[in-house]
N, C-alpha and C positions, 0 to 999 in steps of 0.2 A: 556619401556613404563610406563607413570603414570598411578599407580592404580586406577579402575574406582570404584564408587559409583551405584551401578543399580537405577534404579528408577521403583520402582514396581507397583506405580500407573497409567502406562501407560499398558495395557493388549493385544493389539493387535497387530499386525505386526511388527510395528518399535520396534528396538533398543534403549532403550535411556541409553545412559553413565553418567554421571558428573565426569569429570578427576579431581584429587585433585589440581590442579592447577588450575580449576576453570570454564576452557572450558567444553563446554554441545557436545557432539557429536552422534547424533541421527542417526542409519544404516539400511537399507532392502535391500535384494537382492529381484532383479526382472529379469526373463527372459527373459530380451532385452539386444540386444549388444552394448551396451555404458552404462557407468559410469557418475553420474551428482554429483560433488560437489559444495553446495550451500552455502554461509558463511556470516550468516546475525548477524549484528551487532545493539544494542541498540542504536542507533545513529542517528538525521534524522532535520528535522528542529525545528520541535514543539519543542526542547530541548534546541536551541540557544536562548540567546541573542537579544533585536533586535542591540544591535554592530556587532554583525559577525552572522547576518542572512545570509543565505548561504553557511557557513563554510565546513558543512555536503558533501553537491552537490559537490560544488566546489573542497576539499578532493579529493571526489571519483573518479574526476580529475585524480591528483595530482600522487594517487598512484600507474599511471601506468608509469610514467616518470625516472621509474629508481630507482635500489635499490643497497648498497656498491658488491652486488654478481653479478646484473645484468645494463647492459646497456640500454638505455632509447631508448626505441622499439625492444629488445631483450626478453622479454617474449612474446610478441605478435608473434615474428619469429618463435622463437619455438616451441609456441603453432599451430601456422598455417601448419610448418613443420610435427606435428605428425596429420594431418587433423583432430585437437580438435578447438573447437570453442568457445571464453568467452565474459563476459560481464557484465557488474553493474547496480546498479540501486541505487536511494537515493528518500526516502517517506520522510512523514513529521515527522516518528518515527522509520525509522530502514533505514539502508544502507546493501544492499547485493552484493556479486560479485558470481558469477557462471561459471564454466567449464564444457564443456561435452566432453568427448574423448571413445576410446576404452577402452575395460578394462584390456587388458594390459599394456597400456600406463598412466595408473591411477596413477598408484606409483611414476612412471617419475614425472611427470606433478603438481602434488597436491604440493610438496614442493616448486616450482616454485609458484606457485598462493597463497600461503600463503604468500612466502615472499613478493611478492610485498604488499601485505594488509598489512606488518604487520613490512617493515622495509622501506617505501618510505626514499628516500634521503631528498625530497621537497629543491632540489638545485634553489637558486633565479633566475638565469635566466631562467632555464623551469617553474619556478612558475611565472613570468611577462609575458612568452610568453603562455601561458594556460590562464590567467586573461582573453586576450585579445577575446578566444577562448569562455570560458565563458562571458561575455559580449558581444560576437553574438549570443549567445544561447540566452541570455536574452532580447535581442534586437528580434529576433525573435520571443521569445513565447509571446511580446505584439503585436508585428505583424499580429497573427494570430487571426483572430474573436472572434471563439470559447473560445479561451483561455481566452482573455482577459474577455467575457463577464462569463465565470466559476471562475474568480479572482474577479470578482464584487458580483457576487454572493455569496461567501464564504465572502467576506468583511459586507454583507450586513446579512448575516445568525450570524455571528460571532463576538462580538464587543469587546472581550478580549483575547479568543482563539485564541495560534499562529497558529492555523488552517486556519485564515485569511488572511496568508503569504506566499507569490509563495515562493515554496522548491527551485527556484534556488536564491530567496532573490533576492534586490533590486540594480542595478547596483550602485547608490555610495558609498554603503556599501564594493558590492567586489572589487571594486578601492580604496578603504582605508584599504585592509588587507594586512597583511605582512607573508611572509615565514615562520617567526618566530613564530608569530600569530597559524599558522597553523602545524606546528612543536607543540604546546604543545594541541593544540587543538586535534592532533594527537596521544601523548600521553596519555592525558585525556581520551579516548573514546576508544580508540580500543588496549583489552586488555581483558586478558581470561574471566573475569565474565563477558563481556560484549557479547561473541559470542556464537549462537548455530551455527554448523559445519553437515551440513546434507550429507550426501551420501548413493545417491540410484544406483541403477546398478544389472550388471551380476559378482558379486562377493559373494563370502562367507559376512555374516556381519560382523564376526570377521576380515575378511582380511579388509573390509573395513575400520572399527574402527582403527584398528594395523598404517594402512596406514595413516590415518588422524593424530591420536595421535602420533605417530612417527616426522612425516614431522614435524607437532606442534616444537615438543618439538626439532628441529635442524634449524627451522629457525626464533621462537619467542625469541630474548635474547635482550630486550632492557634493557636494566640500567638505563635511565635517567627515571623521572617520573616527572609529572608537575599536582600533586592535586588539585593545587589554580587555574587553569583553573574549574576544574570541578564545579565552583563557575556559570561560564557561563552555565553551565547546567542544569535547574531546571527544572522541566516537572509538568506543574499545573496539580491539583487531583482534582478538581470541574470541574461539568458542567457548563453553563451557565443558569440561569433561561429561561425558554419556553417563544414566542413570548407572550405578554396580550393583543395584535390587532394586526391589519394586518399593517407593517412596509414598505412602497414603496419607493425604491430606481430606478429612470428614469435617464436612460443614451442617447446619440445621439450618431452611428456610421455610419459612412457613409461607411464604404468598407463594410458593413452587405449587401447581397440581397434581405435578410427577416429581421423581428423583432423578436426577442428574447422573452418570456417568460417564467421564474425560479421562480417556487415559492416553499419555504422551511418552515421546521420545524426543528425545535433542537430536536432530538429524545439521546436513552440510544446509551451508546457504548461497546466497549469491558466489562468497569469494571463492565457495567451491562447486561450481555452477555442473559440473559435467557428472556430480554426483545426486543429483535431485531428479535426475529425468528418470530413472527407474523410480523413485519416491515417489512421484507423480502417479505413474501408470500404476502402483499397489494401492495407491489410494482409491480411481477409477476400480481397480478391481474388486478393493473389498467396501469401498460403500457410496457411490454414486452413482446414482440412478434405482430403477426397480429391478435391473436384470441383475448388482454385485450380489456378490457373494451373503455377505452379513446381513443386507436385505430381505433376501431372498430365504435364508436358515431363521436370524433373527425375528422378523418382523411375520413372513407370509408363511412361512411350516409352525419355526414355534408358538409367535404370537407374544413374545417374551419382552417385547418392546413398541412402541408405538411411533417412535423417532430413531432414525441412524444412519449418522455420515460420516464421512473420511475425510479428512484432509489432507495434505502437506504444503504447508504456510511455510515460504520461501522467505524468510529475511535476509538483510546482507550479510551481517557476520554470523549467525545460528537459524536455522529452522525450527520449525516445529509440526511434528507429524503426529496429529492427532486423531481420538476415536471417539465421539461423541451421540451420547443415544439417551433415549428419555423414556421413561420406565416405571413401574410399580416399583417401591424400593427393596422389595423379599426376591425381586428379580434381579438385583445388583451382583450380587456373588455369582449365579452360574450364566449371567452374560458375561462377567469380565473374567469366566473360566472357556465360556463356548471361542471368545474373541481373542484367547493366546491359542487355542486348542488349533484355527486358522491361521493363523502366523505359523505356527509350528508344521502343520499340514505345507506348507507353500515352499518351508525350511526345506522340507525333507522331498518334499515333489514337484517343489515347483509350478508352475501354473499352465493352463492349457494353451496349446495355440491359439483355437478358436478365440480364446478368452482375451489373447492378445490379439490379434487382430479385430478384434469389436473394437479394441481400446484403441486401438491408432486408427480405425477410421474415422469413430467421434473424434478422435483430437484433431484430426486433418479439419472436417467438420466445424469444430468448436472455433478451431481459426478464424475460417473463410467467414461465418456467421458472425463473430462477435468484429469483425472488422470490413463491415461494412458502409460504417460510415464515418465523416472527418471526424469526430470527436471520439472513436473507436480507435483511428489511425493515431491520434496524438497523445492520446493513453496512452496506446503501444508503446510509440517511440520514444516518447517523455518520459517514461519510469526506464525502460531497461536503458536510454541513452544516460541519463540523471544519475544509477547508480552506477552502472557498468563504463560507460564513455563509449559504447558502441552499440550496435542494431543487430550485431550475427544473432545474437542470443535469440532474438526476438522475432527477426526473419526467419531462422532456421529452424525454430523448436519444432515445426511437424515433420521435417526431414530428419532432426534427430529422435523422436519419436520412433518414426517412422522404421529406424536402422536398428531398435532393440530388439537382443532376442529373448527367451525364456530364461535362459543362465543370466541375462544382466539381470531379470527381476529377480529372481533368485538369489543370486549374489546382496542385493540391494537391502532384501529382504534378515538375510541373515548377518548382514556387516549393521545393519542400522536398527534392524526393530526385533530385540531381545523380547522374548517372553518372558523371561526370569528380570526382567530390569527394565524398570518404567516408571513413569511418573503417572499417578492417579488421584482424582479428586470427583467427591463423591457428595453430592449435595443431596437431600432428602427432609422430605417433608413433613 
């Protein structure tokens, strides 16, 4: 086993390693009987090209088609055979794949799921008959309503950010890629500095570590390496300037049965992380759940909408704080006059105790619940270790919650979500 590096900056529960070989391998044992390995990669759309927008998705394909050890639908077999159960995923800035099995079957298993990630063949004719597969996918996700009018929205929020761009990318883009293409793209990207490696389970965290960094290092041996791809890889470090009036973009869909209205703000993102925790908590206020605000005017007194929620979608370098409701379309104007009318209310008064304290109990709440189990823990760790290179954020957020007062939301409120200045997209039937 390569000698680990500790990282002492991390104080609480998890494990974290850095192998001299570059891989991050983060471990906790938890008293449930199954093992979750989670192996998220820097990798995702916002980092292409618009040439090979979609490389990333399309990949994460690719890698299950077969490796020189295994046959193409032979680690699925397998894996099904020891009744463990996997699956990936591709964002606009990280690709993961994840396994969950027993935790005797852990050891089996993990060297099998590396090497598919980490030696795909990408032989040309499974890579033409995959295209095809993706290009239904992509055919579908404009198919669907919702999608399309969240792709408009993002286009309309966003005018240089590849945040702009559906992660499965643009059908003639993935009918112009080549195997080969995708083979150095594959080199470029998925390789030790680029992965954190998490496993939570009913194991020692030494075994678990042992086990990871082992499999590693007997099924990572690529030799070719392709740098001058990593030229397609650039990842922009600016935000975008805040809306300076309100920006309307009006679409016509007819398979809609309501109108759509999204109206956004360019808010901080990860790189300016200590700026989102008040975003968070206006979002809970004004549209999640039955008890917010907009719900409750909106939906249960006026009757003026039928759909309506809040966001603030945390990216790394830009956020997006959105307000999204579904509607009669002669309702469009005085919801998106009742929904600054609030903002502007919050401006000038601010918001209740009470109001804040409901919202830091759920978040305390919303923690302990959604991390319950391994594959709960390695989400966790896995994204915020992946983009951030650490766990505070992730361990602390209902402590820092927690420490907000009425003036931070306030403040939040009026530094970040102008009523006079916003981005809106309005689709109608």
């Amino acid at each position: 086993m390569l000698s680990p590096i500790l990282d002492s900056s991390v104080s609480q529960t998890p494990t974290i390693v850095n192998l001299t070989n570059g891989l991050t391998i983060i471990a906790e044992q938890m008293p449930v009987d199954a093992v979750n390995l989670n192996v998220w990669l820097k990798v995702g759309s916002a980092l292409e090209s618009n040439e090979i927008n979609g490389m990333a998705h399309f990949l994460e394909h690719m890698v299950f088609k077969g490796t020189p050890n295994l046959k193409n639908g032979e680690f699925e077999q397998r894996i099904e055979q020891r009744g463990a159960v996997t699956n990936a995923a591709t964002s606009q800035e990280y690709t993961h794949f994840y396994i969950t099995s027993a935790p005797n079957d852990f050891a089996d298993l993990v060297p099998l799921q590396l090497d598919v990630i980490f030696n795909p063949i990408i032989e040309d004719g499974a890579f033409g008959r995959e295209k095809l597969v993706v290009l239904e996918e992509i055919r579908r996700s404009y198919d669907n309503p919702s999608r399309r009018t969240f792709y408009r929205a993002m286009e309309t929020c966003f005018d240089t950010l590849p945040y702009r761009r559906p992660v499965l990318g643009p059908a003639d883009v993935i009918e112009g890629l080549t195997p080969q293409q995708m083979r150095e793209f594959h080199g470029s990207c998925y390789h030790p500095n680029s992965v954190t490696a998490v496993a939570v389970g009913n194991l020692p965290v030494e075994q678990l570590i042992d086990i990871v960094a082992d499999s590693f290092e007997k099924t990572y041996y690529q030799t070719e390496t392709f740098s001058d791809s990593l030229q397609s890889l650039s990842f922009p470090v600016s935000p975008e300037s805040p809306f300076e009036e309100i920006i309307r973009q009006e679409y016509e869909d007819e398979q809609l049965q309501q109108a759509r209205l999204i109206m956004m703000w360019k808010v901080p993102g990860l790189l300016d992380l200590e700026e989102t925790y008040g975003l968070d908590v206006l979002a809970s206020i004004l549209g999640k759940g039955k008890t917010s605000r907009l719900f409750q005017d909106l939906r249960e007194d006026k009757n003026l909408v039928s759909h309506i929620s809040v966001s603030n979608m945390t990216q790394k370098v830009q956020g997006m704080f959105y307000i999204a409701a579904k509607l009669e379309k002669e309702n469009v104007p005085e919801v998106e006059k009742i929904i600054t009318q609030h903002l502007q209310s919050i401006q000038k008064e601010s918001i209740k105790e009470e109001e804040l304290n409901r919202i830091k109990r759920q978040a305390v709440n919303r923690f302990i619940f959604n991390n319950e189990r391994p594959s709960d823990r390695t989400n966790l760790y896995g994204y915020y270790y992946s983009q951030m290179q650490s766990l505070n954020p992730a361990l602390s957020y209902p402590q820092v919650i927690q420490s907000l007062t009425t003036d931070d939301i306030q403040n939040a409120a009026r530094k970040y979500l102008d009523p006079n200045a916003y981005g809106v997209t309005i689709v109608t039937n």
